[in-house]
C-alpha positions in Angstrom: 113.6 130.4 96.6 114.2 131.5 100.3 117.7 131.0 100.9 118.0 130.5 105.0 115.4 128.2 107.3 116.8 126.7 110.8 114.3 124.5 112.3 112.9 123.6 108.4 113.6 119.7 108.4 110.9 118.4 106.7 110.8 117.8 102.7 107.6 117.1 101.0 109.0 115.4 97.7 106.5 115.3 94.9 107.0 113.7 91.6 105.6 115.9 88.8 102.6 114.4 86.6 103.9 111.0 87.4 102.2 109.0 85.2 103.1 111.2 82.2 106.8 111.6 83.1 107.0 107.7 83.3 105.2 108.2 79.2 108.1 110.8 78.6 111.1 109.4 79.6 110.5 106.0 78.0 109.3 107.5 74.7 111.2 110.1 73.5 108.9 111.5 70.7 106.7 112.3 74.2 108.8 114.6 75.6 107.9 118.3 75.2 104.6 117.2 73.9 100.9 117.3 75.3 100.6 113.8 76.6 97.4 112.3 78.2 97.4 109.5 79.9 94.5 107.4 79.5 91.5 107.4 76.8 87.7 107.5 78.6 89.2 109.7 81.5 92.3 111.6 82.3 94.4 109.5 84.6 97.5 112.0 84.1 98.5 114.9 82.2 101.9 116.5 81.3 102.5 120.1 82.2 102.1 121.1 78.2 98.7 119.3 78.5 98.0 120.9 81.6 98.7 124.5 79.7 95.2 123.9 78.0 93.2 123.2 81.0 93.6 119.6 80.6 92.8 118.2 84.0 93.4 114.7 85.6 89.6 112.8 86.1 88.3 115.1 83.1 86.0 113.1 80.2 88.7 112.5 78.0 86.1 114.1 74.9 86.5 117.0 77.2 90.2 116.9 77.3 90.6 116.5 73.3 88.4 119.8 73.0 91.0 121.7 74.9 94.5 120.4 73.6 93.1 118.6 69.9 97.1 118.1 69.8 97.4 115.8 72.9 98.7 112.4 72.2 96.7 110.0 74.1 99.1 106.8 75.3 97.3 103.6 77.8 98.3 103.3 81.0 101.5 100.7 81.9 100.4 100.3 85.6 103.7 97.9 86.1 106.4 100.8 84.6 105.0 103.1 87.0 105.2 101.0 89.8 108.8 100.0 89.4 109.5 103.8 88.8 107.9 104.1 92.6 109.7 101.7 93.8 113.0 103.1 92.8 112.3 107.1 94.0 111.2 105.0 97.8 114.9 103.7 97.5 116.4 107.0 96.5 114.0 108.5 99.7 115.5 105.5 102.0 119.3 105.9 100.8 118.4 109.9 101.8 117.4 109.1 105.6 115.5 106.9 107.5 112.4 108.6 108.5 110.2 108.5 105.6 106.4 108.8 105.3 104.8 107.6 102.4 101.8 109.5 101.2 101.4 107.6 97.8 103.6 105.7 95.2 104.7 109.3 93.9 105.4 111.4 96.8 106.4 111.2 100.2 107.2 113.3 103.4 111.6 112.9 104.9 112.7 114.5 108.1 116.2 115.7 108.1 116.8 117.5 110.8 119.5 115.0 112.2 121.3 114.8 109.0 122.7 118.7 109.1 126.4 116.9 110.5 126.4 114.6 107.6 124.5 115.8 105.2 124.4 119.5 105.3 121.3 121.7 105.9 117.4 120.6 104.1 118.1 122.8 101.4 121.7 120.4 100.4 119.4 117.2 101.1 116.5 118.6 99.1 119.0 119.6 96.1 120.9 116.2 96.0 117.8 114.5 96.2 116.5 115.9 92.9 119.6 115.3 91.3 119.5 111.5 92.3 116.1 111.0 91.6 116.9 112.4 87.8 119.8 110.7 87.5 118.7 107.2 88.8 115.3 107.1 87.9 115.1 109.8 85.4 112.2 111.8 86.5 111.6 115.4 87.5 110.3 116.1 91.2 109.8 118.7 93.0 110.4 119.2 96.7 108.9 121.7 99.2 110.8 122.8 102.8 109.5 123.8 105.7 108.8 123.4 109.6 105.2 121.1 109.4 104.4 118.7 107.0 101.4 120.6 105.9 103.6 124.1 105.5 106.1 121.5 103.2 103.4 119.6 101.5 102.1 123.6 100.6 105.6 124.6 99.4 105.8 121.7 96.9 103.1 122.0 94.8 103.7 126.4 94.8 107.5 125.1 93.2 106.2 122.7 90.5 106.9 121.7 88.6 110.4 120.6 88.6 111.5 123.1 91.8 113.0 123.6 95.0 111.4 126.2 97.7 112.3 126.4 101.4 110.0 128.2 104.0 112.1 129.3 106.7 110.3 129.4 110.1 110.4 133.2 110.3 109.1 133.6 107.5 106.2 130.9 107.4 102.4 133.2 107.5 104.0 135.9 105.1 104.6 132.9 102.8 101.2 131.3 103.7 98.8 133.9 103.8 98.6 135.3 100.3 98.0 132.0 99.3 94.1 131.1 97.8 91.8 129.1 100.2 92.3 126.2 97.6 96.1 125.7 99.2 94.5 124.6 102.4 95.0 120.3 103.1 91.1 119.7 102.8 89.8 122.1 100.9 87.7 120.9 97.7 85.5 122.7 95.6 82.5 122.5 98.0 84.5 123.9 101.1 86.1 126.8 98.5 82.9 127.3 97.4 81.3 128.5 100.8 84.3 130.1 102.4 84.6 131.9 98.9 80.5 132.6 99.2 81.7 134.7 102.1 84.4 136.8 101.0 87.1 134.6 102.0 89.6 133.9 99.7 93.2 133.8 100.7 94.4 131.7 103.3 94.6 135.0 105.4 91.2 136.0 105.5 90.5 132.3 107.1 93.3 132.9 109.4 91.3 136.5 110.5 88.1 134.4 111.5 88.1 133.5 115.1 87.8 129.6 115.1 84.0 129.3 117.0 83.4 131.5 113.4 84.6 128.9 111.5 83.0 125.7 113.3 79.7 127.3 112.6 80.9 127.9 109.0 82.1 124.8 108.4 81.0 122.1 111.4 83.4 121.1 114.1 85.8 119.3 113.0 86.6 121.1 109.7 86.7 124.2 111.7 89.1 123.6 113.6 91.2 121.7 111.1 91.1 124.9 108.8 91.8 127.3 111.7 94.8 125.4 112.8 96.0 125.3 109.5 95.5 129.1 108.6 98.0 129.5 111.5 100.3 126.8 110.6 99.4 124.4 113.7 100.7 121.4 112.4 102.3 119.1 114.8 102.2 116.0 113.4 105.6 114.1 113.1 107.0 112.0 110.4 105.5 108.5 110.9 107.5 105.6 109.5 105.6 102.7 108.8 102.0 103.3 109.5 100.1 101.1 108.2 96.5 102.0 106.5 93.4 102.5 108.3 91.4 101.0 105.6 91.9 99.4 102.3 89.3 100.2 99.1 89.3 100.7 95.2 86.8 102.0 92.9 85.6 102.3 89.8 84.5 104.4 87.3 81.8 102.9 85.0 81.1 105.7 82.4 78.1 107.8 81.7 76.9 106.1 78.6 74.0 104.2 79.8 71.7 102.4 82.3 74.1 100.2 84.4 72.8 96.7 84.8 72.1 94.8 88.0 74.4 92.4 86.7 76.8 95.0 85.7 76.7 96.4 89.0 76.8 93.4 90.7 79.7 92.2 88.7 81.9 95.4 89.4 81.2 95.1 93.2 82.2 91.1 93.0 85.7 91.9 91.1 86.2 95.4 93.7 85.7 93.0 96.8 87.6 90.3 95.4 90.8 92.9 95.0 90.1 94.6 97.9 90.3 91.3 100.1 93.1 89.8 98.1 95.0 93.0 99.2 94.3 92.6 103.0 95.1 88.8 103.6 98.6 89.8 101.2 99.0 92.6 104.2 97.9 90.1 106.7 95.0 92.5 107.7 91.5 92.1 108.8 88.3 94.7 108.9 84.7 95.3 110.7 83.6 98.1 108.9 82.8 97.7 105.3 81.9 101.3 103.2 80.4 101.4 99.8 80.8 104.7 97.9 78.7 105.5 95.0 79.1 108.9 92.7 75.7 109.5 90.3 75.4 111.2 87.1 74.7 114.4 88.9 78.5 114.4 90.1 76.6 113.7 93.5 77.9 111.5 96.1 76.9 109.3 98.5 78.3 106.8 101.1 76.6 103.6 103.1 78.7 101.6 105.3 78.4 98.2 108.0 79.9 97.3 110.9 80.5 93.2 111.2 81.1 92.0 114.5 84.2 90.4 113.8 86.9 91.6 111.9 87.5 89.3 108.9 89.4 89.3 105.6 86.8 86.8 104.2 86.3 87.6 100.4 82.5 85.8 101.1 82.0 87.6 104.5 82.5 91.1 102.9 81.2 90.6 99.8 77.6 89.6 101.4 77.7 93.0 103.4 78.9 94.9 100.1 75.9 93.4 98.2 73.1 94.4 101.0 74.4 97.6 100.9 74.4 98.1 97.2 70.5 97.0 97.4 69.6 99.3 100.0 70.7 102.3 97.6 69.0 100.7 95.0 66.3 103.4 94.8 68.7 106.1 94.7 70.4 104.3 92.0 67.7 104.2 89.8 66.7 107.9 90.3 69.9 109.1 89.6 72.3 106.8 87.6 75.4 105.8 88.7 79.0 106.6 87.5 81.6 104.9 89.7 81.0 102.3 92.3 83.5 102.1 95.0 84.3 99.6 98.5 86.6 100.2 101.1 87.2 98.0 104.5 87.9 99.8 107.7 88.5 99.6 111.7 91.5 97.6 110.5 93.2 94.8 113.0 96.4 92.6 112.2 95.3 89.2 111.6 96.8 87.2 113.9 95.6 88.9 116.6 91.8 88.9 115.6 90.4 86.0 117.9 88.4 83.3 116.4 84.8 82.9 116.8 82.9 80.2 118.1 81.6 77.9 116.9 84.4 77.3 114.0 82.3 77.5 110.8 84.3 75.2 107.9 82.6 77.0 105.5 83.9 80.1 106.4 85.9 80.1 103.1 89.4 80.5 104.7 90.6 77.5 102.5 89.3 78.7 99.6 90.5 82.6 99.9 93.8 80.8 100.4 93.9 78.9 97.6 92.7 81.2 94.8 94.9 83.8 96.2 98.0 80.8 95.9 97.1 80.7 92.5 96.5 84.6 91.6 100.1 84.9 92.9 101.4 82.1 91.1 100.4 82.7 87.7 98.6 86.2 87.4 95.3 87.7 88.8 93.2 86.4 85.9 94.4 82.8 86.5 91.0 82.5 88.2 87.9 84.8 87.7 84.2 84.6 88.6 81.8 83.3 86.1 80.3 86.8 86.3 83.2 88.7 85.8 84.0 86.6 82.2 84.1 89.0 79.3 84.4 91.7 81.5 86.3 94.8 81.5 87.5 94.9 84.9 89.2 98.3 85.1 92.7 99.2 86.1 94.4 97.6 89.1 96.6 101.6 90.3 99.7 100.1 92.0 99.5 101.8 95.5 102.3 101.9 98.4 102.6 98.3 100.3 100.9 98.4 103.0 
């Protein structure tokens, strides 16, 4: 670990292979052990399951074939929110300016703790310690001048570590580093710089940027070139709320989906999705379905409504016309995971209402099922179609 940094006051914390620590510490006979979270696909993986290239999102036949030994355990959504919810109060009691990324890490600023506190290194140190002792899991925290140079840090340290990147110090430390290190760069973007000879953080930072853009397009041009350099000025933002609100889900690669099947998914996606926007008090124009095929291939449609509305009907309509226009692509190529997302997000009660009041825009109803859902548990009240159902897993994400 570098041992000096003035001017490094931000800490990326990272809990390490969250979903599997949780497994650990609550089951002793785990710890030490391959563990897998999750049967059809790899939801988590401990670091002795990681050892054997066991990967989270692998087919979990896949993940057996590397580590035989893993012990497979289900998923306990609930224990892993309440662990969240106890490292964001270990992150609160630390300082006030936190950013959460997702329920299991999180960037702090520091810097005007040095007269209390001590320097980002105490902070970071202490903050392990009470996160092991309170919650009882491992994380891993990465120090540095930018959020992306911190977020970088952390995941070089895990598991279970500390590393500071003093200011002085920060391209030595970044350069070396594989393309793959880079906020933004999947496999297709490694794939192409690596198509080219580039692959080390400092052979992008060599390229001149107009290089890059015609590499790469505009935007992730520049975004890489910035980043290759350590441009990063973005400050810790406390309590930004979401831009959009989605889920997903996976639906195998075992057969021919249904048009009921499909249809069904989208209802019970929408019907979370919305749920979780009038619970935020949130409304949306833009409604985005996301579809991956058996190829591994992707593909997007979205709508923009001309109202922003947080109407489980409204949405749902404009989710199903999409889902029949890629109906054709669909059938060519099979489908593994279905997903919806609402965007152009506005608070709720400042959305104006349209005239001519419709009563059957549904508010009542929305309101009412949701009453209930809250009341006595999300399958208190289910569509006909979604009876019998496996409706997938409900991941507990940060409130928005």
């Amino acid at each position: 670990m570098f041992v000096s940094g003035d001017g490094a006051n931000i800490l990326h914390a990272d809990l390490d292979a969250f979903y599997a620590s949780v497994e650990q510490r609550d089951d002793p006979r785990l710890r030490g052990r391959p563990v897998i979270v999750g049967g059809g696909v790899v939801l988590a993986c401990s670091y002795e399951a990681k050892a054997y290239g066991v990967r989270t999102a692998m087919n979990g036949g896949q993940a057996l074939r590397r580590c035989p030994q893993a012990i497979i355990v289900p998923p306990r959504m609930s224990a892993y929110s309440e662990a969240s919810k106890a490292v964001f109060e270990v992150f609160g009691d630390t300082t006030p300016l936190v950013e959460g990324l997702s329920i299991d890490e999180a960037f702090l600023d520091v810097g005007g703790l040095r007269k209390i506190a001590g320097t980002p290194v105490d902070i970071a140190r202490r903050l392990r310690i009470e996160v092991l002792a309170k919650v009882g899991l491992p994380i891993t925290v990465g120090v540095a001048r930018t959020k992306f140079l911190a977020k970088v840090a952390s995941g070089v340290a895990k598991p279970d570590g500390l590393l500071l990147v003093p200011p002085d110090r920060e391209l030595e430390f970044l350069h070396p580093l594989a393309v793959e290190r880079l906020w933004g760069v999947g496999e297709v973007t490694a794939e192409k710089l690596r198509n080219r000879g580039l692959t080390t953080v400092g052979d992008v930072a060599i390229l001149p940027e107009a290089a890059l853009i015609a590499m790469l397009g505009r935007a992730s041009g520049r975004h890489l070139h910035a980043l290759a350099h350590n441009r990063d000025p973005r400050p810790i933002e406390v309590g930004r709320r979401r831009r959009s609100i989605g889920s997903q889900r996976a639906l195998g690669r075992r057969a021919p989906k249904s048009a009921e099947a499909l249809d069904a998914a989208l209802a019970g996606l929408v019907d979370r999705v919305t749920r979780r926007m009038r619970s935020a008090g949130r409304a949306g124009r833009t409604v985005t379905l996301r579809l991956r095929f058996d190829d591994f291939s992707r593909a997007t449609r979205s709508h923009t409504l001309p109202q922003a509305t947080g109407q489980t009907r409204a949405i749902l309509v404009t989710a199903r016309s999409l889902l029949s226009a890629a109906g054709p692509m669909i059938e060519k190529q099979g489908i593994t995971m279905v997903g919806i997302s609402v965007g152009n997000l506005e608070n709720e009660s400042t959305v104006q209402l349209a005239l001519p009041f419709d009563k059957a825009s549904n508010d009542e109803l929305d309101a009412a099922l949701d009453h209930v859902r809250d009341r006595f548990g999300t399958n208190a009240v289910t569509r006909g179609n979604l009876l019998g159902r496996d409706q997938g897993l409900t991941v507990p994400m940060l409130p928005d």
